[in-house]
LOKOL-993603 format. One record per residue (C-alpha): residue in three letters; chain; x, y, z. Coordinates in Angstrom, 2 decimals, always signed. Example, Ala and Ser with C-alpha at 12.3 -4.5 7.8 and 13.67 -1.06 7.14 Angstrom:
2
atom code: Ala unit: A x: +12.30 y: -4.50 z: +7.80
atom code: Ser unit: A x: +13.67 y: -1.06 z: +7.14
***
This chain:
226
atom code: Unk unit: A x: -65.22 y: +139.70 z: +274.00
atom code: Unk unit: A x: -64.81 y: +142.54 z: +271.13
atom code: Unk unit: A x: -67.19 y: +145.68 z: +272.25
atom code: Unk unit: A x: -65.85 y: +147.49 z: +269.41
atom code: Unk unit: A x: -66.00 y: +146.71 z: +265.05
atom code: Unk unit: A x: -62.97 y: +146.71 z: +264.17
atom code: Unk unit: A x: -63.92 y: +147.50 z: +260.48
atom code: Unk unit: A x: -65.19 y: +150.53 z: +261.41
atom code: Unk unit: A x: -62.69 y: +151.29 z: +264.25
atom code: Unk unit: A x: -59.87 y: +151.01 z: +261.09
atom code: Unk unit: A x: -61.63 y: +152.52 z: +258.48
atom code: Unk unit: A x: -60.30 y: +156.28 z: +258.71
atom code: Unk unit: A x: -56.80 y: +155.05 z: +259.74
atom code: Unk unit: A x: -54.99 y: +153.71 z: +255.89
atom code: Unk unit: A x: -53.43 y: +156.93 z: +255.15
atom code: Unk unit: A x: -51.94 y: +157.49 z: +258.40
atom code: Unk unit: A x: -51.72 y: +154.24 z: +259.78
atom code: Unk unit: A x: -47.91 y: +153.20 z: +258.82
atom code: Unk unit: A x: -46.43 y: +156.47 z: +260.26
atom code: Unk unit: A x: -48.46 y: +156.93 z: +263.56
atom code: Unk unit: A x: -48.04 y: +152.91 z: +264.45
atom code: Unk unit: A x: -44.22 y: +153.52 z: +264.32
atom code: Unk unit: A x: -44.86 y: +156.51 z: +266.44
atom code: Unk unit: A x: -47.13 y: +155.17 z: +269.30
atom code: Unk unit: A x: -45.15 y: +152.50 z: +268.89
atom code: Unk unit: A x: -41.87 y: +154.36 z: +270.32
atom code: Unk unit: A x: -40.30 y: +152.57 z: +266.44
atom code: Unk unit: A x: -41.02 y: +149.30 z: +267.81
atom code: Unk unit: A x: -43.79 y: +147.77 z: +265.59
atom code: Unk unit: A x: -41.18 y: +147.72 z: +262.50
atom code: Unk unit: A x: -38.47 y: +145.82 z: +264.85
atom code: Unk unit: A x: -41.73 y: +143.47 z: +266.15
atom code: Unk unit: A x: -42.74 y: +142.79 z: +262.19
atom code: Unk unit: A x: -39.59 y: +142.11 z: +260.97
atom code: Unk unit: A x: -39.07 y: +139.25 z: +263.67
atom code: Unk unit: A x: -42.35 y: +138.07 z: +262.99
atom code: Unk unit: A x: -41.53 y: +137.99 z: +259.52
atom code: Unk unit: A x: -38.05 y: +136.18 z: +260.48
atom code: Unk unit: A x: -40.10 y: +132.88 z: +261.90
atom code: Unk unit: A x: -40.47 y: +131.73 z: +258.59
atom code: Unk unit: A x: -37.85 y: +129.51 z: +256.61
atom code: Unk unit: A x: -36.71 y: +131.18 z: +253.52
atom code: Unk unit: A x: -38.71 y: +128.73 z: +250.86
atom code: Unk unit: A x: -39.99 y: +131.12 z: +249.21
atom code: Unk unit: A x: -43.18 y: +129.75 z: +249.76
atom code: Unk unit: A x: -46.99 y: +131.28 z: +248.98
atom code: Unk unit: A x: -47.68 y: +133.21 z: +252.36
atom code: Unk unit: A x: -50.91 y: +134.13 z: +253.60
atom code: Unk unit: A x: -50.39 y: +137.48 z: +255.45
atom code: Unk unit: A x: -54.13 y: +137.74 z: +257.34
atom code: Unk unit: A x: -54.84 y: +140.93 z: +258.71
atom code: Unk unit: A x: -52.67 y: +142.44 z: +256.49
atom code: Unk unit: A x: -54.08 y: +146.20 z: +256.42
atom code: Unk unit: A x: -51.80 y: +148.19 z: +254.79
atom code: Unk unit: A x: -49.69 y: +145.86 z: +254.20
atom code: Unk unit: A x: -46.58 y: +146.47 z: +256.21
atom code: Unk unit: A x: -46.02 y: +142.12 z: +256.84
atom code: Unk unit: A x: -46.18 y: +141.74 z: +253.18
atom code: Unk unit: A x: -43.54 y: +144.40 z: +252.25
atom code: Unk unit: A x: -40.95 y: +142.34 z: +254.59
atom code: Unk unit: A x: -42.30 y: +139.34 z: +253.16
atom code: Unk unit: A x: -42.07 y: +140.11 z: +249.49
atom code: Unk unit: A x: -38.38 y: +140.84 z: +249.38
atom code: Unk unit: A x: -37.45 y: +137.74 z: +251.04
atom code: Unk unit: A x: -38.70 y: +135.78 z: +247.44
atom code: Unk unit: A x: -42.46 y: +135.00 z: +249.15
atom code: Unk unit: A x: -45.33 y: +134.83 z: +247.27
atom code: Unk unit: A x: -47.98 y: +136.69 z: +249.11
atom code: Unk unit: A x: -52.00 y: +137.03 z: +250.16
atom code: Unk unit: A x: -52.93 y: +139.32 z: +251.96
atom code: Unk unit: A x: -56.35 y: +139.40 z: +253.77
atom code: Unk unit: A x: -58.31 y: +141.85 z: +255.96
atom code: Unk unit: A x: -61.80 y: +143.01 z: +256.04
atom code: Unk unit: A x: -61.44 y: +146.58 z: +255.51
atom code: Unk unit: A x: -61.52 y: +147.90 z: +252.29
atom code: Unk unit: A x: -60.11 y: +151.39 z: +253.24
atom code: Unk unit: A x: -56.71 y: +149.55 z: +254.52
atom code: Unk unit: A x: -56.88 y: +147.56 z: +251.43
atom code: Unk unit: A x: -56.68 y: +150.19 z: +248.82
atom code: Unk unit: A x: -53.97 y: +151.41 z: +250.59
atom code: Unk unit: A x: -52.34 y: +148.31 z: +250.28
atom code: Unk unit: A x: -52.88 y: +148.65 z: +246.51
atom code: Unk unit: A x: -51.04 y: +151.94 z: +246.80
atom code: Unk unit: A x: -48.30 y: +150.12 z: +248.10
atom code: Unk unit: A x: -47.97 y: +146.77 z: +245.91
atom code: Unk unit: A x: -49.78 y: +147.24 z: +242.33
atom code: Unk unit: A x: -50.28 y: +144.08 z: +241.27
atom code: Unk unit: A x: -47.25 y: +142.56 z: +243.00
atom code: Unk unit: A x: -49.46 y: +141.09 z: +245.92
atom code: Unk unit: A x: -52.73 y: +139.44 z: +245.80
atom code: Unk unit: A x: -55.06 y: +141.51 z: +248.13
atom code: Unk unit: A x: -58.38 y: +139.96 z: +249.59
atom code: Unk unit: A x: -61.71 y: +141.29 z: +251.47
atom code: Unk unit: A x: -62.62 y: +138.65 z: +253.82
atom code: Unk unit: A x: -63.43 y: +137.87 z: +257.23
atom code: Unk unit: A x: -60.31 y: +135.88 z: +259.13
atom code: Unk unit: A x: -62.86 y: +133.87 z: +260.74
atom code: Unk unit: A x: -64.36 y: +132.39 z: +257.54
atom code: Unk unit: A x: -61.35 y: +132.59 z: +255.23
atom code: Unk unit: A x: -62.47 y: +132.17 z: +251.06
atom code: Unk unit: A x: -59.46 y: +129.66 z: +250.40
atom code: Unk unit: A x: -59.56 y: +125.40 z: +250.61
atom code: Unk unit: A x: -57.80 y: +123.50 z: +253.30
atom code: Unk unit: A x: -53.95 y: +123.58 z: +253.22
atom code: Unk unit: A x: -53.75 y: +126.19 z: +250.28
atom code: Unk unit: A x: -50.73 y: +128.07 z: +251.32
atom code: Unk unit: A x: -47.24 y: +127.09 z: +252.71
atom code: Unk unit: A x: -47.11 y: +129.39 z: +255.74
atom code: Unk unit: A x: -49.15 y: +132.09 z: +257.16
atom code: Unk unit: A x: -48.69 y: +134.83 z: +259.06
atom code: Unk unit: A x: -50.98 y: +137.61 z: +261.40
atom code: Unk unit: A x: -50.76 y: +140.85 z: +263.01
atom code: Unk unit: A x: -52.74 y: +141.96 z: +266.00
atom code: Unk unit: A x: -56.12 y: +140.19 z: +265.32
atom code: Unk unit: A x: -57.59 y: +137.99 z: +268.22
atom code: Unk unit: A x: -58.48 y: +140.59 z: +270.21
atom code: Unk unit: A x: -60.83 y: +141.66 z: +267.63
atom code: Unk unit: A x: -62.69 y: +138.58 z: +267.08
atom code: Unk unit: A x: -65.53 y: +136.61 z: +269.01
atom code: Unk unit: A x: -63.65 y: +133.28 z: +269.14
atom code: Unk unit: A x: -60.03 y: +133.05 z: +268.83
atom code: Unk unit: A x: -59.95 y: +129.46 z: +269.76
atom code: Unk unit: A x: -61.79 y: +128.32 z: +266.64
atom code: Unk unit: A x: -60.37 y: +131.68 z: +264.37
atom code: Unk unit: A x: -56.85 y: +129.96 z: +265.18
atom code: Unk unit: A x: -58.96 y: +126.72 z: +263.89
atom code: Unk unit: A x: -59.92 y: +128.59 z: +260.79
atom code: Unk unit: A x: -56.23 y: +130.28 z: +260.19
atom code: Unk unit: A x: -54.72 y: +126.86 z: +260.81
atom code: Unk unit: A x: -56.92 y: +125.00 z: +257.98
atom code: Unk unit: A x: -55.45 y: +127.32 z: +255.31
atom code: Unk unit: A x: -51.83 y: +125.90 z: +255.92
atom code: Unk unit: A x: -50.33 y: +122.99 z: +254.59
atom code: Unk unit: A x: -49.04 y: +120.35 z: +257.11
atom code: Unk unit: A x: -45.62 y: +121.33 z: +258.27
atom code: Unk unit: A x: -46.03 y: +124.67 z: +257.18
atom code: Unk unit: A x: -45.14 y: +127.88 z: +260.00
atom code: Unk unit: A x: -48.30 y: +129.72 z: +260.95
atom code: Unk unit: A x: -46.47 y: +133.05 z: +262.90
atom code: Unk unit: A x: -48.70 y: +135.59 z: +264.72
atom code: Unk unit: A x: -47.45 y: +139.09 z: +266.19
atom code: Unk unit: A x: -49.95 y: +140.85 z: +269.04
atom code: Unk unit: A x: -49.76 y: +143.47 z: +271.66
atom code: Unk unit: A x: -48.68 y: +142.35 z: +275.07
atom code: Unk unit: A x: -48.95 y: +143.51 z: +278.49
atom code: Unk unit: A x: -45.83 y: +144.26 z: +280.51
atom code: Unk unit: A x: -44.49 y: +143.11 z: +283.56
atom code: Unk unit: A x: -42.29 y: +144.04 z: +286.50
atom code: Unk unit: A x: -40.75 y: +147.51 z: +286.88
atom code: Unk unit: A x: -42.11 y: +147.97 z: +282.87
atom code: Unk unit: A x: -46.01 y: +147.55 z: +283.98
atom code: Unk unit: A x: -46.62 y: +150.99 z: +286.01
atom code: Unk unit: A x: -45.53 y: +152.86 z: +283.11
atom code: Unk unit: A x: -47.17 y: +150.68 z: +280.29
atom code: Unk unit: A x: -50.41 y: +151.34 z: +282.39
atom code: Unk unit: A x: -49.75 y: +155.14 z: +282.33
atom code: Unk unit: A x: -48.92 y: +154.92 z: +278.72
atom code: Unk unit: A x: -51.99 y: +153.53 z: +277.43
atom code: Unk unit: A x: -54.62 y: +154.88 z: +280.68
atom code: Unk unit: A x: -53.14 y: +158.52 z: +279.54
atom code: Unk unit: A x: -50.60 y: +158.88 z: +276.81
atom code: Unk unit: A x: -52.61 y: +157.21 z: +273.80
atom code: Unk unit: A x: -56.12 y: +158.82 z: +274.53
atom code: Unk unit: A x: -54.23 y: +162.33 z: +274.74
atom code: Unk unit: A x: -51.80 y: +161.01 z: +271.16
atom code: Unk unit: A x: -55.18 y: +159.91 z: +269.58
atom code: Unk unit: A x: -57.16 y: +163.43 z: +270.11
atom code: Unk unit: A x: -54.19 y: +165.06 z: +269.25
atom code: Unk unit: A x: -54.05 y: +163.00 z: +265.87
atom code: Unk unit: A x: -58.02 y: +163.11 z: +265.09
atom code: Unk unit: A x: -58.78 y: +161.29 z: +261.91
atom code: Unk unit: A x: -59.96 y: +157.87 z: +263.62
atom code: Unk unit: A x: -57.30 y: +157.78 z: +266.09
atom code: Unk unit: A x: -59.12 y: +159.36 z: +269.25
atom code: Unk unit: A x: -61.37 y: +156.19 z: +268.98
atom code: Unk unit: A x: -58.16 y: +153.73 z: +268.35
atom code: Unk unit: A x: -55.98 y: +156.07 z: +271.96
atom code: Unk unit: A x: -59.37 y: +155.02 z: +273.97
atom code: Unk unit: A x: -59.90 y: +151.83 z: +273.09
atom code: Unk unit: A x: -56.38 y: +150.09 z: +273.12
atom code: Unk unit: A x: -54.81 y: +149.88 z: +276.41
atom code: Unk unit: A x: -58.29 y: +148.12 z: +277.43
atom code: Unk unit: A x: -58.29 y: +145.36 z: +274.76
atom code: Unk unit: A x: -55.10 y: +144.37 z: +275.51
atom code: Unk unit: A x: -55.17 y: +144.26 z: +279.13
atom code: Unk unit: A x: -58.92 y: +142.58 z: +278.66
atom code: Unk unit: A x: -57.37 y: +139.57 z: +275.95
atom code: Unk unit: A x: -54.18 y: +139.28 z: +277.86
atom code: Unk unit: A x: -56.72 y: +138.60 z: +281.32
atom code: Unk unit: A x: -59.01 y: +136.38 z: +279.34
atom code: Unk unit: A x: -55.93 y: +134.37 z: +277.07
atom code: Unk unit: A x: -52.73 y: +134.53 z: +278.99
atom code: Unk unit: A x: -49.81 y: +133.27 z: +277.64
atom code: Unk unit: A x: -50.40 y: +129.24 z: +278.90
atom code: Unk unit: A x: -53.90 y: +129.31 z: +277.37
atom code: Unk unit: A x: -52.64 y: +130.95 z: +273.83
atom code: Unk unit: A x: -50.39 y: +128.31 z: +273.73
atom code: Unk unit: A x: -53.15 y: +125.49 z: +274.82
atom code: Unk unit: A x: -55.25 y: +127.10 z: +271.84
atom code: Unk unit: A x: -52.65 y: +126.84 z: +269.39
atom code: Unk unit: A x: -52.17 y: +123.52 z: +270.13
atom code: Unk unit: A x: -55.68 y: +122.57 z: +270.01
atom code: Unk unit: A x: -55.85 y: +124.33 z: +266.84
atom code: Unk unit: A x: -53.33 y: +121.85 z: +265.08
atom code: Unk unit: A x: -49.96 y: +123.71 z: +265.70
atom code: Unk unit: A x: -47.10 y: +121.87 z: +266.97
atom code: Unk unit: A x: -44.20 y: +123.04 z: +268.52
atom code: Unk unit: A x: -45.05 y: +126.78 z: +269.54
atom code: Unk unit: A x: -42.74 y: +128.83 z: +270.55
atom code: Unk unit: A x: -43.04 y: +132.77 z: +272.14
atom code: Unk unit: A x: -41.02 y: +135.60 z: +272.12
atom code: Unk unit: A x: -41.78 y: +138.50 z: +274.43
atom code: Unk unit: A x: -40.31 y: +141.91 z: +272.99
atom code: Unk unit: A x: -39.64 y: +145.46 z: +273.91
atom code: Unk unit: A x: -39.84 y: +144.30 z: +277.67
atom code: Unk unit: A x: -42.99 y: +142.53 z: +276.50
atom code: Unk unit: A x: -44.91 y: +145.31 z: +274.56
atom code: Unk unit: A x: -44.95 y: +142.91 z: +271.97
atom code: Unk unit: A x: -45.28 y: +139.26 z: +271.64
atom code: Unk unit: A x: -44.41 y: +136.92 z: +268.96
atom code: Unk unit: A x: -45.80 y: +132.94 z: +268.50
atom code: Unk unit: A x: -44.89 y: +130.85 z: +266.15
atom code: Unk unit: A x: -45.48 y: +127.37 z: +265.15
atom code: Unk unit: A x: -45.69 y: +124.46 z: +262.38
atom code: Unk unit: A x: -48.87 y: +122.91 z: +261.29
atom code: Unk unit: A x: -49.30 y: +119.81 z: +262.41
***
């Protein structure tokens, strides 16, 4: 499904990634990761925080007394997650679909906007699942597609608005404004909201629930492992 790597689609975006999501984002994506973040019971539990980029998951997670991983395959978001933590988080370069960590070696987990980057999410929700404990929340956040009155301007949004932000922005981002709108409209065709769900359950994840936000710019699941 990806026609795009993602490694080297993210690669140029670290030092302006925080500030330009929250813009193209109309402030949304902070509001979308702090709910995300919210799924989890306050254990203060070891969290693996897949995808993590710069790490904008882990900074909500980290004040709420988690212990955190975070994971992602590009090393230029990485060392900008560095930047951010010190030592204070444990940062990893890995591939979410063949994670370097036993079965059921953290409490909860949590990821942001990954399974329309990868070539199987059915068995990469397998993979994220294995990492969790049983009865432990795996939480995912991921662009959505809008309906009703909201869809005609979504669609002009992304068809128009993001290429035009993304040459405007340079540094990676005229790649990022072209590609988007596509590869959410292409998951959201291929894994509507039923089938996520049917994969989630398949994957070992019980009780999944889904919360639509921002008139469904933004979508939230969240789940226990069974």
């Amino acid at each position: 499904m990806p026609s795009v790597d993602a490694r080297e689609l993210f690669a140029p975006l670290g030092p302006s990634y925080d500030r330009v999501g929250v813009a193209l984002s109309f402030g949304q994506d902070p509001r979308w990761r702090r709910f995300l973040v919210s799924r989890l019971p306050r254990d203060g539990g070891h969290v693996l925080d897949v995808a993590t980029g710069t790490g904008l998951v882990a900074a909500e997670l980290v004040p709420r007394g988690f212990r955190v991983t975070g994971v992602d395959q590009s090393p230029e978001m990485l060392a900008s997650a560095r930047r951010r933590f010190g030592e204070r988080v444990e940062l990893v370069e890995a591939s979410a679909e063949a994670l370097p960590f036993e079965d059921a070696s953290f409490d909860h987990l949590t990821v942001t906007y990954l399974l329309r980057y990868v070539e199987d999410p059915a068995a990469t929700l397998v993979e994220l699942a294995r990492a969790v404990r049983p009865g432990g929340v795996v939480a995912s956040l991921e662009f959505g597609v809008p309906g009703g009155l909201a869809r005609p301007a979504w669609e002009a949004y992304v068809r128009a608005g993001l290429p035009l932000a993304g040459r405007v922005l340079r540094n990676g981002w005229s790649e990022v404004g072209d590609f988007l709108g596509d590869s959410i409209r292409v998951y959201w065709e291929a894994y509507p909201l039923e089938r996520q769900l049917e994969l989630w359950d398949a994957a070992g994840i019980r009780d999944v629930a889904a919360r639509r936000m921002s008139l469904g710019g933004g979508v939230v699941l969240w789940g226990r492992r069974r």
